[in-house]
Residue frames as a rotation matrix with the C-alpha (Angstrom) as fourth column:
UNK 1
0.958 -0.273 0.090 39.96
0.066 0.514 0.855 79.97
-0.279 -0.813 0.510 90.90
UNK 2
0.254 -0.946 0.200 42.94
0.967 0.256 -0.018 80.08
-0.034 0.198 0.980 88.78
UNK 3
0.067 -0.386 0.920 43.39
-0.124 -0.918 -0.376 84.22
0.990 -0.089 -0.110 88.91
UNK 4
0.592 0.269 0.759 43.02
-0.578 -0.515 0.633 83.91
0.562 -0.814 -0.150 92.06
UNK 5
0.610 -0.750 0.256 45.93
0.658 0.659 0.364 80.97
-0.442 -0.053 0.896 92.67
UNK 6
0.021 -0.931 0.364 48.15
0.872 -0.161 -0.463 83.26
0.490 0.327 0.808 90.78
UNK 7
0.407 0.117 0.906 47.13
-0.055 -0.987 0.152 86.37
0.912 -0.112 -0.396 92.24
UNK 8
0.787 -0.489 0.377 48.25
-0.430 0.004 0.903 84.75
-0.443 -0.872 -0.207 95.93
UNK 9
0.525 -0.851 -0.008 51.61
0.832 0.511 0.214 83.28
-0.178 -0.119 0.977 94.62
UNK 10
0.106 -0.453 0.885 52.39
0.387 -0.801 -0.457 86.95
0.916 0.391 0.091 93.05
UNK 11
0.707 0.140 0.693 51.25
-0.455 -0.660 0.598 88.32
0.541 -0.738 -0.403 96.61
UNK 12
0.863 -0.417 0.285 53.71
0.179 0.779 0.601 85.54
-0.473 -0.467 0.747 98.51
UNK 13
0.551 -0.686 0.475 56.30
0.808 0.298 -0.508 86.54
0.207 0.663 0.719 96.01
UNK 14
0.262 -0.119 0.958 56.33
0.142 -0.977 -0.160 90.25
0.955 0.177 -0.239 96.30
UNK 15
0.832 0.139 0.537 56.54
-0.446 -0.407 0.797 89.76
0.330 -0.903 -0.276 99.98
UNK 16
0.540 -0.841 -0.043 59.50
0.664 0.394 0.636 87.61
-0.518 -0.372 0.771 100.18
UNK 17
0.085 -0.458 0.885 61.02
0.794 -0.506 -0.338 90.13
0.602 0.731 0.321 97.78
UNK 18
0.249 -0.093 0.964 60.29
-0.331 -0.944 -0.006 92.97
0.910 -0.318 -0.266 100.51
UNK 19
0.920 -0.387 -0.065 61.74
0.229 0.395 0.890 90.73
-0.318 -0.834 0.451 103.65
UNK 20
0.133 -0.957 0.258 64.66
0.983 0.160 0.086 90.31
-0.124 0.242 0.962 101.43
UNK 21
-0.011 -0.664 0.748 65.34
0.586 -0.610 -0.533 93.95
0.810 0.433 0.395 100.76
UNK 22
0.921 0.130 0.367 64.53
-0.275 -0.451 0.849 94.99
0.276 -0.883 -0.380 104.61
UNK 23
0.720 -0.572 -0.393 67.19
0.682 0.480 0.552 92.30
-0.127 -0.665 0.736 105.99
UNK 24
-0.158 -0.759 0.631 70.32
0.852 -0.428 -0.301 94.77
0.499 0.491 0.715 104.29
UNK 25
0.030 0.209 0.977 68.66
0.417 -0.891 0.178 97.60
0.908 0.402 -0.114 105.53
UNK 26
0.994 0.000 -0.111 68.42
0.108 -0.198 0.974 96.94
-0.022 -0.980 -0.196 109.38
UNK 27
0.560 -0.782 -0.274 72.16
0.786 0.397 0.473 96.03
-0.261 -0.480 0.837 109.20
UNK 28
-0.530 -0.580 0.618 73.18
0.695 -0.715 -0.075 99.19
0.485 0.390 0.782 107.75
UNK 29
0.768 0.345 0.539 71.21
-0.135 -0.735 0.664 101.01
0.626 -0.583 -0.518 110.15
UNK 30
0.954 -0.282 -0.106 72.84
0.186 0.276 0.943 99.27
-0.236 -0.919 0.315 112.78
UNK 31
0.408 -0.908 -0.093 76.32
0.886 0.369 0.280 100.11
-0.220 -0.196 0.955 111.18
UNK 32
-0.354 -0.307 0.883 75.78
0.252 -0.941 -0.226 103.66
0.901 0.143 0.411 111.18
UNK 33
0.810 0.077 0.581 74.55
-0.537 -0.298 0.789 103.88
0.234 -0.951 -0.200 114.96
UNK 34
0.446 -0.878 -0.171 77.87
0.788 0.295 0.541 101.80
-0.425 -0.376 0.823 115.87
UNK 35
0.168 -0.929 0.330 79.71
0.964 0.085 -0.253 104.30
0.207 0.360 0.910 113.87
UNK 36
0.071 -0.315 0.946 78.63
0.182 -0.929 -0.323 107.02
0.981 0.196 -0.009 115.45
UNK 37
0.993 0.015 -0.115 78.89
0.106 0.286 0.953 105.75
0.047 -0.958 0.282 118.56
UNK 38
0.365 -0.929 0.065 82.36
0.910 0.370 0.188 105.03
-0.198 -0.009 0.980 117.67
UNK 39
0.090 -0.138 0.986 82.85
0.368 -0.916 -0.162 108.93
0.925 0.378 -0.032 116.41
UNK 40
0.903 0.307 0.301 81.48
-0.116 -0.500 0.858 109.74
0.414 -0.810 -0.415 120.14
UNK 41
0.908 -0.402 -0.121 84.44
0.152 0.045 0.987 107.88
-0.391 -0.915 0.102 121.49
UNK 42
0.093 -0.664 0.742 86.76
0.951 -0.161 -0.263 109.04
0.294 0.730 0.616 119.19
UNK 43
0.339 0.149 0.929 86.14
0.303 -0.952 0.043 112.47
0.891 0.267 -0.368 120.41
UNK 44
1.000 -0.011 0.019 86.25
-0.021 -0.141 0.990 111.69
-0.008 -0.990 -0.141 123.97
UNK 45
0.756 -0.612 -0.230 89.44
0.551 0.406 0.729 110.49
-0.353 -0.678 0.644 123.63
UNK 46
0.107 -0.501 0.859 90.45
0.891 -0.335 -0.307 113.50
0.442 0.798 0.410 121.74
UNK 47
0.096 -0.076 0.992 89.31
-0.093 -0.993 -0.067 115.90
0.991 -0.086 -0.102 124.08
UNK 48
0.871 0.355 -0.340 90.57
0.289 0.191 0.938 114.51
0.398 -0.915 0.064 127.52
UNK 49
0.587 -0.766 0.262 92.80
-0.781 -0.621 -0.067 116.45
0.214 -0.166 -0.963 128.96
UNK 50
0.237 -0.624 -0.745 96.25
-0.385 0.644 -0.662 114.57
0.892 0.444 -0.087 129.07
UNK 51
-0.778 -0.207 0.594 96.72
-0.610 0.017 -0.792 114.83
0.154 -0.978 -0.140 132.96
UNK 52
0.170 0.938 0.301 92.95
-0.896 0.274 -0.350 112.95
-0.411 -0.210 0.887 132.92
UNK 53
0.658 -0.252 -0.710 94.34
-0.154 0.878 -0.454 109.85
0.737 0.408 0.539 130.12
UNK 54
-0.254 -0.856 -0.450 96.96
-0.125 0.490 -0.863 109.36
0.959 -0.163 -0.231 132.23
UNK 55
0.274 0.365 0.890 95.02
-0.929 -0.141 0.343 109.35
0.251 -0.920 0.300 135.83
UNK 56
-0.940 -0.266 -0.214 94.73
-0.258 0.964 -0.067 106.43
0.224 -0.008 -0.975 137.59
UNK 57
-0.213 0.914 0.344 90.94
0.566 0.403 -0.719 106.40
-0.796 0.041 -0.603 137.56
UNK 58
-0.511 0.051 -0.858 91.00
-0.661 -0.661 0.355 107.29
-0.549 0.749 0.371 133.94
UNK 59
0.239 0.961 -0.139 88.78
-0.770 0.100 -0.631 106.22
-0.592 0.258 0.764 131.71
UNK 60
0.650 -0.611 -0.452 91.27
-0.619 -0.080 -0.782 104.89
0.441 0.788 -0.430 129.92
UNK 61
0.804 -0.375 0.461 93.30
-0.494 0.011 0.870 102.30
-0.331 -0.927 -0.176 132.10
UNK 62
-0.235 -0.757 -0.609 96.96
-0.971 0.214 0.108 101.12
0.049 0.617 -0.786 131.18
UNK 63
0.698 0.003 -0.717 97.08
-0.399 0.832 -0.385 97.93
0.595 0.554 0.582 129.04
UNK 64
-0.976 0.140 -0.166 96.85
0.089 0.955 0.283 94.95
0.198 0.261 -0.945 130.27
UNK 65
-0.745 0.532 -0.403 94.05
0.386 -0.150 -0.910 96.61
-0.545 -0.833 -0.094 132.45
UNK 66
-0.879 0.291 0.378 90.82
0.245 -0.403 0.882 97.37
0.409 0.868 0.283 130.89
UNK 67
-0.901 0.397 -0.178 87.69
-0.060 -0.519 -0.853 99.16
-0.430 -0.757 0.491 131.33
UNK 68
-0.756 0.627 0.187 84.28
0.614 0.580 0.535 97.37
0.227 0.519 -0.824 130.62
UNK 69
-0.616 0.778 -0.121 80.76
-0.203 -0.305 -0.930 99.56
-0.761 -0.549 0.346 130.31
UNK 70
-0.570 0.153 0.807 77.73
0.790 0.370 0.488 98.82
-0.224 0.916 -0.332 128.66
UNK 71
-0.779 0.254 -0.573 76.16
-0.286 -0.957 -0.035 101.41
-0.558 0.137 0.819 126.78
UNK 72
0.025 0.987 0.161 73.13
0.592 0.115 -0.798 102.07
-0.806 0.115 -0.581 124.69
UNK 73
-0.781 -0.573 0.248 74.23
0.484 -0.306 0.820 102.77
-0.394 0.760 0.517 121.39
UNK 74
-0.774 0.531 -0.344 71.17
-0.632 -0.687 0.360 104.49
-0.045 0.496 0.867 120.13
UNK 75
-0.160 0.974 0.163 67.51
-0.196 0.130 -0.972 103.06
-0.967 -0.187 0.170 118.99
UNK 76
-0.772 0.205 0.602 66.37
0.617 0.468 0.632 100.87
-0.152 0.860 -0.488 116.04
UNK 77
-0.639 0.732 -0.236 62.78
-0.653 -0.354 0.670 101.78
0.407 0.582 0.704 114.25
UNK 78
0.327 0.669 -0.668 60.12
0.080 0.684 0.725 100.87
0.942 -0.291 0.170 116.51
UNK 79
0.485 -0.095 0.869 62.16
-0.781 -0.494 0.382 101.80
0.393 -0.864 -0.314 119.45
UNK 80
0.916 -0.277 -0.290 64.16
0.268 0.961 -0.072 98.97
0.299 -0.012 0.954 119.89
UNK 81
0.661 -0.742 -0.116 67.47
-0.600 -0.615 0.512 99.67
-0.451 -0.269 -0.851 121.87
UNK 82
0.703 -0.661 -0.261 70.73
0.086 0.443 -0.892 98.72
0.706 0.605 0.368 120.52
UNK 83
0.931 -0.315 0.187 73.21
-0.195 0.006 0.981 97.60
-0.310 -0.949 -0.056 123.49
UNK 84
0.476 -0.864 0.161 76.78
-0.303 -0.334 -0.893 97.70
0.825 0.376 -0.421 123.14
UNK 85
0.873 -0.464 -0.149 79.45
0.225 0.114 0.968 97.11
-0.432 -0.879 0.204 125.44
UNK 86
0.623 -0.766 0.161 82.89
-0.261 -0.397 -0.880 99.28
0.738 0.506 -0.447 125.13
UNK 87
0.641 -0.666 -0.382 86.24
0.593 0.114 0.797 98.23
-0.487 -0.737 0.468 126.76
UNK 88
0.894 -0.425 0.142 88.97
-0.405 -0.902 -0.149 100.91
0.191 0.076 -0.979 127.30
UNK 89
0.426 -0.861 -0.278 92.57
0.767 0.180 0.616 100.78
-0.480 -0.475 0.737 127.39
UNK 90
0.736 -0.512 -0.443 95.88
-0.606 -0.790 -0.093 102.60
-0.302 0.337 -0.892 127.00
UNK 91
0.872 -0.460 0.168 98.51
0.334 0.809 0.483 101.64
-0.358 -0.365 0.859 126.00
UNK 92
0.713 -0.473 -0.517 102.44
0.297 -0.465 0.834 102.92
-0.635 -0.748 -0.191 125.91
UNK 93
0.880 -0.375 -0.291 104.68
-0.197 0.270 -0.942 103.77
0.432 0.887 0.164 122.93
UNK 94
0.144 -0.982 -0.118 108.21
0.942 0.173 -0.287 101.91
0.302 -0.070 0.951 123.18
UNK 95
-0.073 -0.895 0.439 109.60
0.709 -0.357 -0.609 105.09
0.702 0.267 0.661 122.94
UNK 96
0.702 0.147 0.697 108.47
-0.416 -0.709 0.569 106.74
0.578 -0.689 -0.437 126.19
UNK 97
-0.328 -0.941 0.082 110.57
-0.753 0.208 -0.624 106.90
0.571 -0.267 -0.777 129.04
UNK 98
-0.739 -0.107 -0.666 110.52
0.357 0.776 -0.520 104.02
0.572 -0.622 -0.535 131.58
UNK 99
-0.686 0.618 -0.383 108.44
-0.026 -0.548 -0.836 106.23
-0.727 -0.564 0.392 134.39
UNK 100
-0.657 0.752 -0.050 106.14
-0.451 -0.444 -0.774 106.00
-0.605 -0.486 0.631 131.44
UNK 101
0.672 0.297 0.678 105.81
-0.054 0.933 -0.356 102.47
-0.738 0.203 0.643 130.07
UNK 102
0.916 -0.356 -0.184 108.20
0.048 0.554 -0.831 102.26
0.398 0.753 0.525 127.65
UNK 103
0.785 -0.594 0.176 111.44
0.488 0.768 0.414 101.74
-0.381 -0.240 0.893 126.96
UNK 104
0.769 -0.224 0.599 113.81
0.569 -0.185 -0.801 105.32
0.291 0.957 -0.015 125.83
UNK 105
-0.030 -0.833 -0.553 116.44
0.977 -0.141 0.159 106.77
-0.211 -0.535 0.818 126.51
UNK 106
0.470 0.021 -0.882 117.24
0.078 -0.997 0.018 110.30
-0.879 -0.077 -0.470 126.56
UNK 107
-0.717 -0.680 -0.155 119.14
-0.096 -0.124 0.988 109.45
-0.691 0.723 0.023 123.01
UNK 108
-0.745 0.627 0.228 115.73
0.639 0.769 -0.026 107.89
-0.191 0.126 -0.973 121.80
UNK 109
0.342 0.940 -0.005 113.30
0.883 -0.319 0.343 110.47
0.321 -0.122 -0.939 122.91
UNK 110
-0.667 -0.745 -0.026 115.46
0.732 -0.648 -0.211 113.78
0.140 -0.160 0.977 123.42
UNK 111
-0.413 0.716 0.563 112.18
-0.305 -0.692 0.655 115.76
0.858 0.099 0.504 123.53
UNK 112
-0.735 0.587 0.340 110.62
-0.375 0.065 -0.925 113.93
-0.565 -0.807 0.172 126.59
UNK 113
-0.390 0.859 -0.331 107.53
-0.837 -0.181 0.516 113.09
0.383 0.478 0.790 124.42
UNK 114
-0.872 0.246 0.422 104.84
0.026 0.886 -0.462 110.95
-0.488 -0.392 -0.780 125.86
UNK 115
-0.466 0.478 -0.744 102.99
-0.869 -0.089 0.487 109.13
0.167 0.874 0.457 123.75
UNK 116
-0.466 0.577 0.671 99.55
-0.531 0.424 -0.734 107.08
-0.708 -0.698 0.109 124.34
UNK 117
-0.742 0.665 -0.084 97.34
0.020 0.146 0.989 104.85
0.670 0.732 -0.122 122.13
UNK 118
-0.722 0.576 0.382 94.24
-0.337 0.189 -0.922 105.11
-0.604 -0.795 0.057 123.78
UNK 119
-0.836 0.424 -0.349 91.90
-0.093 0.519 0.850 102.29
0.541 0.743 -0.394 122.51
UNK 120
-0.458 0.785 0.416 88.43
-0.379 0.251 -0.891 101.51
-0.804 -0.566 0.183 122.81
UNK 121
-0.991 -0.131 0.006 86.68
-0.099 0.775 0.624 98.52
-0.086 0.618 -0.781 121.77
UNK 122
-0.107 0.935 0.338 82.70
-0.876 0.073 -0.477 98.42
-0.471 -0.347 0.811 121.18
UNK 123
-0.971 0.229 -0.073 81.10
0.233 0.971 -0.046 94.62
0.060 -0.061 -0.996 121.04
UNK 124
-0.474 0.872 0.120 77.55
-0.689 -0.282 -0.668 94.14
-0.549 -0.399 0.734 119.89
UNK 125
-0.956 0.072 0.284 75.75
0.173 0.922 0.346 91.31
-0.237 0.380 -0.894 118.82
UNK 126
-0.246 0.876 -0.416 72.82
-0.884 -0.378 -0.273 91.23
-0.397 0.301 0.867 115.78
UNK 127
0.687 0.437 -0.580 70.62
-0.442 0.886 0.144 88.10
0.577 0.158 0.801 115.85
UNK 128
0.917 -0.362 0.166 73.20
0.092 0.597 0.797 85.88
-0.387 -0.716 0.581 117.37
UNK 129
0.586 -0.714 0.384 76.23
0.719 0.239 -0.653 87.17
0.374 0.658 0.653 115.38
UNK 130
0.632 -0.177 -0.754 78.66
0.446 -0.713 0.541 89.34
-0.634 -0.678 -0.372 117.39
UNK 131
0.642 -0.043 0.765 80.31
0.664 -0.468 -0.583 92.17
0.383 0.883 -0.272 116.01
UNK 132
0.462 -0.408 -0.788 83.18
0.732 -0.327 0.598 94.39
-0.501 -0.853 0.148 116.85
UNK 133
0.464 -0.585 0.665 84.54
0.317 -0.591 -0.742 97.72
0.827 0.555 -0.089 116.02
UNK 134
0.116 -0.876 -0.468 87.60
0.993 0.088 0.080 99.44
-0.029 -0.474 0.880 117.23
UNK 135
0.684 -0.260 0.681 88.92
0.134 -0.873 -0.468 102.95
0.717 0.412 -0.563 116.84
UNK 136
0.349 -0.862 -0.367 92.58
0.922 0.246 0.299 104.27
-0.167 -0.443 0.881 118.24
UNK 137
0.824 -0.323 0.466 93.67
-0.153 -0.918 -0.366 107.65
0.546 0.230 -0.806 119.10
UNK 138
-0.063 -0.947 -0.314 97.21
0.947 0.042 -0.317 108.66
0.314 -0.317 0.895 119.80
UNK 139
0.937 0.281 -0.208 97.83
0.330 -0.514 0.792 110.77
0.116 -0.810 -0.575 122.17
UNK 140
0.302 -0.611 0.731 100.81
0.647 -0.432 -0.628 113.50
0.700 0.663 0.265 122.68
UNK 141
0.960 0.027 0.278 102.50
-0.078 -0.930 0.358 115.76
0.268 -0.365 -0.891 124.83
């Protein structure tokens, strides 16, 4: 009776010992599918043509305005989805001209150069703890 009293506290042990070293592991799953999500839109906004960031049904709409979708960031173990929600904006550097949010002059910005941040925000939420990441490309031309 007593091997068998230690033999279930060892078994009761060993298992809280492998809960605890799973719990680290989901969340680093989950913060490499957010980050390559976050790569994806990094790219997008690297490879949209500049005439497209600057539309007015761009993906991308000027700051204050913003663009909310949710997405499906990818799949846990077990098939579990991971949901997401990304909000878009742009937004102007000072030093464009007026005509294109900012605020330069032709002493300022002698090149013409318009320059964009174009942000995008992903929100997701593990167990009840939300979570945001960010990523910011400038934009050029």
């Amino acid at each position: 009776m007593m091997s068998l009293s230690v033999l279930t506290v060892l078994g009761l042990v060993l298992l809280k010992l492998s809960l605890n070293i799973l719990s680290p592991r989901q969340w680093m799953l989950r913060q490499t599918v957010t980050d390559a999500y976050m790569s994806y839109e990094r790219s997008y906004a690297e490879r949209i043509p500049f005439e497209n960031l600057l539309a007015n049904d761009s993906p991308w709409p000027v700051y204050p305005a913003t663009s909310t979708t949710a997405v499906a960031i990818g799949r846990l173990p077990g098939g579990t989805p991971l949901i997401g929600t990304v909000v878009r904006t742009r937004i102007p550097d000072t030093g464009n001209y007026p005509i294109d949010g900012g605020s330069g002059t032709v002493a300022t910005n002698p090149a013409a150069m318009k320059v964009w941040k174009a942000q995008s925000v992903l929100t997701y939420t593990v167990g009840s703890k939300p979570y945001w990441k960010s990523r910011t490309v400038l934009r050029s031309q």
